[in-house]
Each structure stands twice: as C-alpha cells, then as structure tokens.
C-alpha positions in Angstrom: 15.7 19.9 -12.8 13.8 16.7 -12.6 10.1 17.5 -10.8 8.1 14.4 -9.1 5.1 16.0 -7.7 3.7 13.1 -4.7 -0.2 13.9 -5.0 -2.9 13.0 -2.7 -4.9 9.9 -3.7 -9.1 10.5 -4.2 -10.1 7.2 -4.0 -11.9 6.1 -1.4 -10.1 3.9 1.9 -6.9 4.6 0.2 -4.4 5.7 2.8 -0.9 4.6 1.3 1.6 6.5 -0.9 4.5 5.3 -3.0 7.2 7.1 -1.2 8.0 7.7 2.2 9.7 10.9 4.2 13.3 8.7 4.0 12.6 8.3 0.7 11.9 12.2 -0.7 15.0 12.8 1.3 17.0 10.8 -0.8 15.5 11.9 -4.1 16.5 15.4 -2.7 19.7 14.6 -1.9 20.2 13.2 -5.7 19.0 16.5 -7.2 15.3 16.2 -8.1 13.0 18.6 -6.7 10.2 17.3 -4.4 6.7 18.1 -4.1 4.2 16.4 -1.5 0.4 17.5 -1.7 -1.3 17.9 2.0 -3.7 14.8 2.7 -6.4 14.2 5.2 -6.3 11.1 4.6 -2.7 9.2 3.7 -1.0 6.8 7.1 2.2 8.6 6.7 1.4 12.5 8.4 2.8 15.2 6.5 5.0 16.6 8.9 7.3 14.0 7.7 7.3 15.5 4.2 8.0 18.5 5.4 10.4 18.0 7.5 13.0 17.2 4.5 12.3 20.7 3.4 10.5 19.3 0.3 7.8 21.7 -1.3 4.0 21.2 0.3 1.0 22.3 -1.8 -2.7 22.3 -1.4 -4.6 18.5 -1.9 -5.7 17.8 -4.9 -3.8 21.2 -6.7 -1.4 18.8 -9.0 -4.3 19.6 -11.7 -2.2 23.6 -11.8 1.2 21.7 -11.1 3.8 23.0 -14.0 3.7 21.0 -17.4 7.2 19.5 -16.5 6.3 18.2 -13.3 5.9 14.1 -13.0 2.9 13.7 -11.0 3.2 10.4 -8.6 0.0 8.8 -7.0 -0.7 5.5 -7.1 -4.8 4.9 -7.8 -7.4 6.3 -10.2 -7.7 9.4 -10.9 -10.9 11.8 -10.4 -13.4 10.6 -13.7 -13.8 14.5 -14.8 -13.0 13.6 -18.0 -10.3 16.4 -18.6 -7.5 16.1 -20.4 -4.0 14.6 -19.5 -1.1 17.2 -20.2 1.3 15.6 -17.5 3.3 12.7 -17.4 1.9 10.5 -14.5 2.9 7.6 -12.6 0.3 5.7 -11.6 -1.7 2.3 -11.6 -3.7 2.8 -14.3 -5.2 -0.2 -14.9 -5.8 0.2 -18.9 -4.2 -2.1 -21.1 -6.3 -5.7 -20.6 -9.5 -4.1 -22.2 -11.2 -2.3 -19.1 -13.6 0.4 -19.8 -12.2 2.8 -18.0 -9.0 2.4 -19.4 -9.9 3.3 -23.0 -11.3 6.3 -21.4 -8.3 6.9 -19.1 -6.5 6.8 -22.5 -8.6 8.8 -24.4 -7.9 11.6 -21.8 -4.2 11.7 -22.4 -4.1 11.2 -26.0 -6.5 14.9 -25.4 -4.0 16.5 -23.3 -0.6 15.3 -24.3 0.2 13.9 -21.4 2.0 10.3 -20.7 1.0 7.2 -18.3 4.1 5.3 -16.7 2.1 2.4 -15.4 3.4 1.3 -11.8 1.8 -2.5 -13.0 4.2 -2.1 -15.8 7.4 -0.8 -14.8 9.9 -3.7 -15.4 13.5 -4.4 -15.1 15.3 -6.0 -17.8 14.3 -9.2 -17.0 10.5 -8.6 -17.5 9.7 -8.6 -13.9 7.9 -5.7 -12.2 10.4 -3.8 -10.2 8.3 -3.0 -7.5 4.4 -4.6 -6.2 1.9 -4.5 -3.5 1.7 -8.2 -4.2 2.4 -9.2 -1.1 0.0 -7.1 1.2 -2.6 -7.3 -1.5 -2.6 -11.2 -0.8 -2.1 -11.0 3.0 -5.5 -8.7 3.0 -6.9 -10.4 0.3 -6.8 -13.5 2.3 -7.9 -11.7 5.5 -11.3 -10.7 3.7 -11.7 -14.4 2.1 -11.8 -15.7 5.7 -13.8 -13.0 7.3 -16.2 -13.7 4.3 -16.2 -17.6 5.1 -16.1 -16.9 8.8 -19.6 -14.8 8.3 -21.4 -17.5 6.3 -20.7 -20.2 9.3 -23.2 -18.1 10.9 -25.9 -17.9 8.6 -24.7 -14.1 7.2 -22.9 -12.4 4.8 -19.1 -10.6 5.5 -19.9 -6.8 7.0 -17.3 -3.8 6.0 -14.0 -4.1 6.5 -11.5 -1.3 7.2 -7.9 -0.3 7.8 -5.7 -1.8 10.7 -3.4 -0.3 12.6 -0.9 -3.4 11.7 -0.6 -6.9 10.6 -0.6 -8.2 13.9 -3.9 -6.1 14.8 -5.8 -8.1 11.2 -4.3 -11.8 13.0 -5.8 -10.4 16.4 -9.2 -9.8 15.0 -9.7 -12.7 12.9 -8.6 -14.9 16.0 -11.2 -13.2 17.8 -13.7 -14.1 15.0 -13.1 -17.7 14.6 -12.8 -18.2 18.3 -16.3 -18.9 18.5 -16.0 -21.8 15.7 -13.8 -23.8 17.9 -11.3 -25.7 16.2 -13.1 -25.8 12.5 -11.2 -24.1 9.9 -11.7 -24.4 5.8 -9.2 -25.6 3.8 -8.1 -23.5 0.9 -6.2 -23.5 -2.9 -4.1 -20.8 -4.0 -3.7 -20.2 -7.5 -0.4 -18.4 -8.1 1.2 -19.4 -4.7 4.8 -18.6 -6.0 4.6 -15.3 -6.6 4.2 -12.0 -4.0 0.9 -12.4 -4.0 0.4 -16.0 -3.0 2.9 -15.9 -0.7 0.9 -12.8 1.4 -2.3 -15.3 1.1 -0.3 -18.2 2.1 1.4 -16.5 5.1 -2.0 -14.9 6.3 -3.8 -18.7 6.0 -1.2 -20.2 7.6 -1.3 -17.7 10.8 -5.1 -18.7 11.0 -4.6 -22.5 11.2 -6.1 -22.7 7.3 -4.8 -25.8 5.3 -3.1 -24.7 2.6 -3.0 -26.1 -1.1 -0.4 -24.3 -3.5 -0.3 -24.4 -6.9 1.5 -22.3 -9.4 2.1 -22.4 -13.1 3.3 -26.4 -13.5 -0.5 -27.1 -11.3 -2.4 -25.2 -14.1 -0.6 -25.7 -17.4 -2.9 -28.2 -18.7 -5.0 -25.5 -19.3 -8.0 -26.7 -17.4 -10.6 -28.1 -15.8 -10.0 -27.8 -12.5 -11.9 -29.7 -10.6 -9.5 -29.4 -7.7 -11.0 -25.8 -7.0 -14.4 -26.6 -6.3 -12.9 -29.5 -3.8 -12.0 -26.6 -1.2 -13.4 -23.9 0.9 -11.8 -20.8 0.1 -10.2 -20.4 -3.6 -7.4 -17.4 -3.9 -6.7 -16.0 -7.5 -3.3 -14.4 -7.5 -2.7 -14.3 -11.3 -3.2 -11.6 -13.3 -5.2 -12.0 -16.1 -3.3 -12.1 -19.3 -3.9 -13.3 -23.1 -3.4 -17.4 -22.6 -4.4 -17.4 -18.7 -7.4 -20.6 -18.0 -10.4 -20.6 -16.8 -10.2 -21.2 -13.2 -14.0 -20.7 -12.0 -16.3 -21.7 -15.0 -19.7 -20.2 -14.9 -21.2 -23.4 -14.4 -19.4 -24.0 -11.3 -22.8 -21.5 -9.6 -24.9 -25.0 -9.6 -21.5 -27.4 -9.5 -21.2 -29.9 -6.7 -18.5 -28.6 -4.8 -17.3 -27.7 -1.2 -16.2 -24.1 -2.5 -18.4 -21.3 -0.6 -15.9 -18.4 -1.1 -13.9 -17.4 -3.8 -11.1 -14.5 -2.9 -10.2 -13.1 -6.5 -7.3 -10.8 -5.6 -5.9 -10.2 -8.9 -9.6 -8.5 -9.4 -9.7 -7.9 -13.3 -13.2 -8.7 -12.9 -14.1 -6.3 -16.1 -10.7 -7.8 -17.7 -11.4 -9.8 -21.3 -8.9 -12.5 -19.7 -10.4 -12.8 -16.1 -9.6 -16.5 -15.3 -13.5 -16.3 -13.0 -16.5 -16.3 -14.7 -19.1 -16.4 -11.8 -18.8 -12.2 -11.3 -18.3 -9.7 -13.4 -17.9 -6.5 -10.9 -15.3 -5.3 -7.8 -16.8 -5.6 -4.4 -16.2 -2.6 -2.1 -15.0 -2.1 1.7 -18.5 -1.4 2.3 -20.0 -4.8 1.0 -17.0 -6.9 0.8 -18.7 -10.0 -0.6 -21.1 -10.4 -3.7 -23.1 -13.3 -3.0 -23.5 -15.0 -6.5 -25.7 -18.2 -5.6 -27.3 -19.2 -2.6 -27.8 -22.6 -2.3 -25.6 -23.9 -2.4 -23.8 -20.5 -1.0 -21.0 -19.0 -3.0 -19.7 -15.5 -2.2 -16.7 -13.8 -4.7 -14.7 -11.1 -2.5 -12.9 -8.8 -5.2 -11.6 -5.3 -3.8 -9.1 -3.7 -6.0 -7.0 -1.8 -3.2 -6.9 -4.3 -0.5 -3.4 -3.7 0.7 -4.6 -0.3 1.8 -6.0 -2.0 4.8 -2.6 -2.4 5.8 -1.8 1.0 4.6 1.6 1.9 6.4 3.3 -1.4 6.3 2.5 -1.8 2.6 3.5 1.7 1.7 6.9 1.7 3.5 7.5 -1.9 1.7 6.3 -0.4 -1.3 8.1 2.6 -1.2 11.7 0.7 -0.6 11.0 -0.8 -3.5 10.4 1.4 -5.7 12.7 4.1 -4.8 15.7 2.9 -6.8 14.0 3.4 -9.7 12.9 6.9 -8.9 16.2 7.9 -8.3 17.1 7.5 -12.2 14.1 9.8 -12.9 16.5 12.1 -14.8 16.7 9.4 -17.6 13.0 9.0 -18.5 13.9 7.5 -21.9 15.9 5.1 -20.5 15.7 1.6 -18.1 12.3 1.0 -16.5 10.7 4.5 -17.5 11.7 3.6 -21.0 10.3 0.9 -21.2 7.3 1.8 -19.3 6.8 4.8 -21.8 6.7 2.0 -24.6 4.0 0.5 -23.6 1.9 3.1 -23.0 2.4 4.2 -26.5 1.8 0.9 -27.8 -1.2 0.9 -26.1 -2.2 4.1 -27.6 
C-alpha cells in the first residue's frame, strides 16, 4: 500500500501544508494510507486530520517513519546533515546552483533516498502542475509596499507576520497609507502573466498602485532596462533560469532613477541566474528589507516563503491543486512523479 507521511514543517513562520483534511480523505478513500504529524504550528488544526481516521504521529518523528513511506512537507528540511533514506516531496530548492542544494543532495545520494521537487513537478506540457505563485505575489507585493510605505517616513519596513485573511493584509495596508493621503508609487512587474504577477498585480491594484506589466515579449531584447529604474516599486516574478536578463544591474546602486524598492519574489538571491544584482542574500519576516544604498535609498525585500503570511488561503489553493496528482501516487514511475524523479537524478 502506497504510504504519504504529511510531516510538520521546521522552518520558521511557516504555517501552511500541502494537503488539507478533504484532501487526506480522498487519498484514503483511493487506497493510500495517510499519515499527518501533530503541529504546533500549521493554520489547518489537527483535529481535521484526525477526524478522517488517518494515522497521527508525534512532530518531527518522520525521521523513524518506515523506509517505504513518502514523506510530504513542503520547506527545508532540518540542516543536521544526516542522510536521506526516504523519498520526499518537497521544495527543495537545489538545482540552479544554491549552496544548500549541493548539500541537500549530498545527503540523499548518503542515504538512498529520492527528492520529488514540488518546483518541478510538471504535466506533460512542461508546466508546473501545482504553485504558490499566486499568494507568493499577492504577499510579495504586500511587503514591497509596506517597505515603500516605511521609507515615506524616514524608516525602514518593521516585521511582518501572518494574517488571518487577504482581506485582513488590504485592511492594514489601507490603514498604513492612510496617513500619506492620496500619494501612491507606481510600479513594474516583471513576469505579470504568470501566477505570480498576477497575485502582485491584484494586490497593487487593491491599493490604488499604478501598474506597469510586462512579460516575456517586454524583456526579450535581453536588456537594459531602463524602464525599471523609471518606477517606484520593481516586482521580479521570474524564476531564474539559464538565458534569464539582467533586470537590476549592480550599477543601478548609484543610477539616477525613481526606483526606492525592489520586491524580488522569485528570491534566488544565491541562484547563478538571479536576474538582480544589487543583493546577494534572503531577507527575513524579522527584517523584511535589506537596505542596499542610501542615498539615494534603495531597499530589496526577498523572503522565500511569503505566501505563508496568508497561510490558510494559500494552503487550501495549494492543496486543490495538487491533489490530483497525489492521487496517482501508486504510479511513482509514471506522469508527474516520473518525470519529477528524472530530474532529480539528472541533477545527481
């Protein structure tokens, strides 16, 4: 019998999960066994878990799960260094040349173990079969603004946190800019067709935020652009890849230019192919903003699981998602897993 084992996530703010209580149901119902690990931390409560009569171990325990079992979480895994024996689902964020993903691979080359990378689990058609994208861009948006919002009055962005809804983010940045009357920045989104652009998009259009989209006919001269450096906020929502331009030179520091914040939520910052040159680190909940020049100011905002700060709305759009694909689990050599697996030993 097919074994998915839902483990608690140990990163830090990270309240979502890739399935939901409707969803273990259904993987019941089609014959795979279920496993949920207790949380103190994820939005969805347990008590949904175990009210589909699913199994419920300790947190943190799929470390003794049995060799068989799939083990499903969606963000890094504790840096202990031990080896890999399972098969895990996961973002693991190691085949664009990160540090840590050499050593993430390292660990399961040791242990025998397998990496089905959410980021790369595609239908036949090459496209991911199930993203954050769009809450990543929503949030990621929500931060650029908050970050711009704080350097209208002489500071820096402050922590951020998780809301209770969309609505409740919209509330609280109204609230924000209400004391800047009717001034608003304008901003250019790089990538504006795809999930995430259209979560930036929608969340700067809520706020009153003029808009510039641009997508892949906008960039294919491969650069300059001078166009970035003309607005206010600047929105990355490409991933880095072999071929992508150079959006944010490292000379754009001392450029002229209106741009003051620059909202990279693709975040490869450690990537070979990062398309912004003016940072070379994630920014945290805690400090939200790096500040890489001050006069004039330029902040980068870059956090790596923003759409945890909408963590049940993107989890249950997340989870809907994803869950056909789960449900062919069984075949693991086949469709989306197959090809999944394939990459992860070509990266190898």
């Amino acid at each position: 019998m097919t074994h998915l084992w839902v483990r608690s996530e140990s990163r830090d703010h990270e309240q979502r999960v890739g399935v939901t209580p409707e969803g273990v149901r259904a993987l019941m119902e089609a014959g795979i066994k279920v496993t949920v690990e207790q949380s103190a931390t994820r939005a969805i409560p347990i008590d949904g878990f175990a009210a589909t009569g699913c199994d419920i171990a300790a947190e943190g325990s799929w470390i003794n799960a049995p060799r068989d079992a799939i083990v499903f979480g969606l963000k890094e895994l504790p840096e202990d260094g031990t080896p890999l024996p399972h098969r895990h689902i996961m973002f693991g964020h190691a085949y664009k040349g990160q540090p840590s993903g050499r050593i993430l691979l390292d660990r399961f080359k040791a242990g025998g173990g397998a990496l089905y990378d959410l980021e790369y689990l595609v239908g036949e058609d090459g496209r991911r079969v199930a993203a954050f994208g769009y809450w990543a861009g929503y949030a990621g948006a929500a931060v650029s603004l908050l970050c711009w919002i704080a350097q209208q009055q002489g500071g820096i962005a402050a922590p951020v946190g998780v809301y209770p809804s969309s609505s409740a983010m919209r509330d609280d940045l109204s609230a924000r800019l209400k004391p800047l009357g009717n001034k608003r920045p304008t901003a250019l989104i790089i990538g504006a067709l795809g999930r995430v652009g259209t979560g930036g998009a929608d969340l700067c259009t809520s706020m009153g935020v003029d808009v510039t989209k641009w997508d892949m006919a906008e960039t294919a001269s491969g650069g300059p652009f001078p166009e970035v450096l003309a607005h206010d906020i600047f929105l990355n929502c490409i991933l880095a890849r072999p071929g992508t331009p150079v959006f944010v030179p490292a000379s754009a520091k001392t450029a002229l230019r209106s741009l003051s914040v620059i909202g990279d939520i693709a975040c490869d910052p450690d990537s070979d192919f990062s398309p912004i040159k003016v940072y070379d680190r994630a920014t945290t909940w805690d400090a939200p903003a790096l500040r890489v020049h001050d006069a004039p100011v330029l902040d980068v905002t870059a956090i790596d699981n923003l759409p945890s700060m909408l963590p049940v709305e993107s989890s249950e759009d997340f989870a809907s998602q994803l869950l056909p694909s789960l449900l062919t689990l069984g075949a693991l050599d086949q469709g989306v897993w197959g090809r999944a697996k394939a990459t992860f030993d070509e990266n190898l």
